[in-house]
N, C-alpha and C positions, 0 to 999 in steps of 0.2 A: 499591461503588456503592449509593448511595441511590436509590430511587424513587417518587416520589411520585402520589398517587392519578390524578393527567393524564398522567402519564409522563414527566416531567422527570426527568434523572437527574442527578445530583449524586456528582461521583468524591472521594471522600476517600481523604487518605494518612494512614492510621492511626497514632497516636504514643503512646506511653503517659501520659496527664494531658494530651491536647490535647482539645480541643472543636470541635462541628461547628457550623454557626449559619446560618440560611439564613433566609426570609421565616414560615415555617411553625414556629418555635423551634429548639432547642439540643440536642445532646445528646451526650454525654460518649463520646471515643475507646474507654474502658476499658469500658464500657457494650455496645461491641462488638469490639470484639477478643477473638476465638477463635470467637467466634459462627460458628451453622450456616448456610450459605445459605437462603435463601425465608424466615426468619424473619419476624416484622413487631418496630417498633419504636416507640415514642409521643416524641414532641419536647417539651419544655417544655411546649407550649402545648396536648399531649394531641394533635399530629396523627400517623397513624399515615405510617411510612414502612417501605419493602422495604429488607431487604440482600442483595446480590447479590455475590459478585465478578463484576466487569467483565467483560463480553465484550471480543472486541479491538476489536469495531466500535462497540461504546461507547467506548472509551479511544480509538479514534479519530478518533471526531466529536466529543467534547469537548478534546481534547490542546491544550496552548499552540502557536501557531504562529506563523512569519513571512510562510508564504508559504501558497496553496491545498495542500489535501492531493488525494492520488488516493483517491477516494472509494472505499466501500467496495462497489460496485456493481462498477465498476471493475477495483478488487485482486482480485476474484472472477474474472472473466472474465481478467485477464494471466495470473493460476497458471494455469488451466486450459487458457487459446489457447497459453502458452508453455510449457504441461508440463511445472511448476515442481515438483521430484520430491525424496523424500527420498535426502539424499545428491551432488545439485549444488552445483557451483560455479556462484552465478548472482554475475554484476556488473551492480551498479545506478546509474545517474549520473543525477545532481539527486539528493542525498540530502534535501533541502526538510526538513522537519519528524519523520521518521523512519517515517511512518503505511507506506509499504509496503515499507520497510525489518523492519519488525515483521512483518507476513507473508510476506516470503520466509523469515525466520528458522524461523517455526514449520513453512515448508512443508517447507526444505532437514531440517531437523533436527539433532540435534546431531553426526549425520556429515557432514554439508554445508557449506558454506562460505557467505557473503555477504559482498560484499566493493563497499564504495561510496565511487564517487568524488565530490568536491566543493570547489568553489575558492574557499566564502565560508566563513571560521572563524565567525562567528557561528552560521549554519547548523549546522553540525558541533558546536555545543556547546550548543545548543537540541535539536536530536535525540539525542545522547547522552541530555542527562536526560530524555526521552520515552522512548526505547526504554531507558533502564534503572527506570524506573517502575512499567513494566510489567514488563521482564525483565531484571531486576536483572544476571544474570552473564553476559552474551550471550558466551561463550567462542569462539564459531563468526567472528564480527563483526567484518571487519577495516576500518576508514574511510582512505582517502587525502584529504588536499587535494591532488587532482589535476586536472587540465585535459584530461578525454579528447579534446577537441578534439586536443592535439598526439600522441597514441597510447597505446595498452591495455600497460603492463608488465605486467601481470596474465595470466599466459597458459598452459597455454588455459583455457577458461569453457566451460561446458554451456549456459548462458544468458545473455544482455545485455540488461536494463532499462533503455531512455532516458526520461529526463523532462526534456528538454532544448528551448531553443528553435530547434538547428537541427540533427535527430537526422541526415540525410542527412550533413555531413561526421564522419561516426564510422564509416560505412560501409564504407571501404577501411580502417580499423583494426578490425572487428569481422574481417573475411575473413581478415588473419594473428592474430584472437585465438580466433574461437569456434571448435570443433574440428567436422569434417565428422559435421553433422546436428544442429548447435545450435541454438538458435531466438533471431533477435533480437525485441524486442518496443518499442515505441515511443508514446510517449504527447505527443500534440499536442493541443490545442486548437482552432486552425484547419485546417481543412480545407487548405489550402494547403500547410502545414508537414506534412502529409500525404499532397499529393500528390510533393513534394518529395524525401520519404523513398521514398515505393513506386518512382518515376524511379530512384532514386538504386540500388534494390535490384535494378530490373531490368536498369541499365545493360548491365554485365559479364555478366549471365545466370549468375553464382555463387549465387543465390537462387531458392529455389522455395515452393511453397505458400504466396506473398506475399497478403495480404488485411487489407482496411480494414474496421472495423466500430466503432458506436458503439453505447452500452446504454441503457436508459431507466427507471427505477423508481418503479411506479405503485402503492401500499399502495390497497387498498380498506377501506370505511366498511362495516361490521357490525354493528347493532344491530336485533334484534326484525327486523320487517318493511322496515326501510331497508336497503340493498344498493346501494351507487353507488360511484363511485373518488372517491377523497379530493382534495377541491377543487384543493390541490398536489400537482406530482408535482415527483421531481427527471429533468429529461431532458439535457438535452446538456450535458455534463462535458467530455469529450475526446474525441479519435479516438483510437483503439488499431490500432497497426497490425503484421500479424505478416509472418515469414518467415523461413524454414528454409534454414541453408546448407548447399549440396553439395560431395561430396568434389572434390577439386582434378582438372580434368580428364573431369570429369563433365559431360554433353550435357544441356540443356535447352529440352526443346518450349514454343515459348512459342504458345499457341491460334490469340491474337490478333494475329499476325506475318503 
């Protein structure tokens, strides 16, 4: 990753005799390849630029896509509400662009497993070369074009990731897939498709510690004497919504009943 003095970042894939070329000049692959991180670098035209390797939240607010990613506000809070662990099986459906496909990977590790379904080949072969971009030999990474709509082969899982637009009928296939005290996790956009899933979760009363929550990411403005929050913020992305299944035959106090 290049960085330029505003904080533009600019991801290059390094080749040996390729060239970089951007508004600010030019400057030759080999010129950095092997290079140490934080270095500085001059462009043709004498402007200096940073090299960095990529964060994943850089490679993933710049990555080619087809469709919205789950931002990385977002993938932060799903690992942590769904206690994304080294060593699960988590299953992810909407494999969309690969952006939190790439973080369960580094979460599970390479004892872990990820394994994502998705029914548009396109998809699936646009996220492939994203998630091998970044991580060239994903060995853990198993992809279906599958339709979890008609049911989970995949079984059991420690964790289920929907990114889907109607994550409620997955719900009686998540109860014969995720093993007692799995967590599902669900990522909508409207509130509706939100409340839809929580309905859905509570039906049966096979779910517990079910909760909706949305994030919001406010950077503040630091310089000398000015201190204010930065004119944009990014606020509503999605609903995230969690819940925890119980062992079969298990009693559930519902509060508000």
């Amino acid at each position: 990753m290049l960085l330029d003095g505003q904080g533009n970042r600019h991801l290059v894939s390094l080749r040996t005799g390729g060239r970089f070329v951007c508004h600010r000049g030019g400057l030759l692959h080999d010129d950095l390849i092997g290079s140490e991180e934080g270095r500085q670098v001059r462009t043709s035209t004498g402007q200096v630029l940073l090299v960095f390797r990529p964060r994943l939240i850089d490679f993933s607010l710049e990555m080619p896509r087809h469709t919205g990613i789950v931002y990385p506000k977002d993938q932060a809070v799903l690992l942590m509400w769904a206690d994304v662990y080294p060593g699960a099986t988590v299953l992810e459906a909407g494999l969309g662009s690969g952006s939190l496909t790439l973080a369960l990977l580094r979460a599970v590790g390479e004892q872990g497993r990820v394994v994502c379904y998705e029914i548009r080949p396109d998809f699936i072969q646009l996220a492939l070369t994203n998630i091998r971009r970044f991580m060239p030999t994903p060995a853990h990474l198993l992809i279906r074009e599958h339709d979890i709509y008609g049911g989970i082969p995949d079984k059991p899982i420690d964790r289920l990731l929907l990114d889907l637009a109607e994550p409620w009928r997955v719900v009686p296939h998540a109860l014969e897939a995720l093993r007692p005290g799995g967590m599902l996790a669900a990522y909508t956009p409207s509130i509706i498709q939100a409340q839809q899933t929580v309905e859905a979760l509570e039906r049966g009363g096979e779910f517990t510690q079910i909760e909706t929550l949305e994030t919001f990411y406010r950077p503040w403005y630091m310089r000398d004497a000015a201190v204010r929050p930065v004119q944009q913020m990014v606020a509503h992305t999605a609903f995230l919504t969690f819940a925890r299944r119980l062992a079969p035959g298990a009693w559930q106090w519902h509060p508000n009943r």
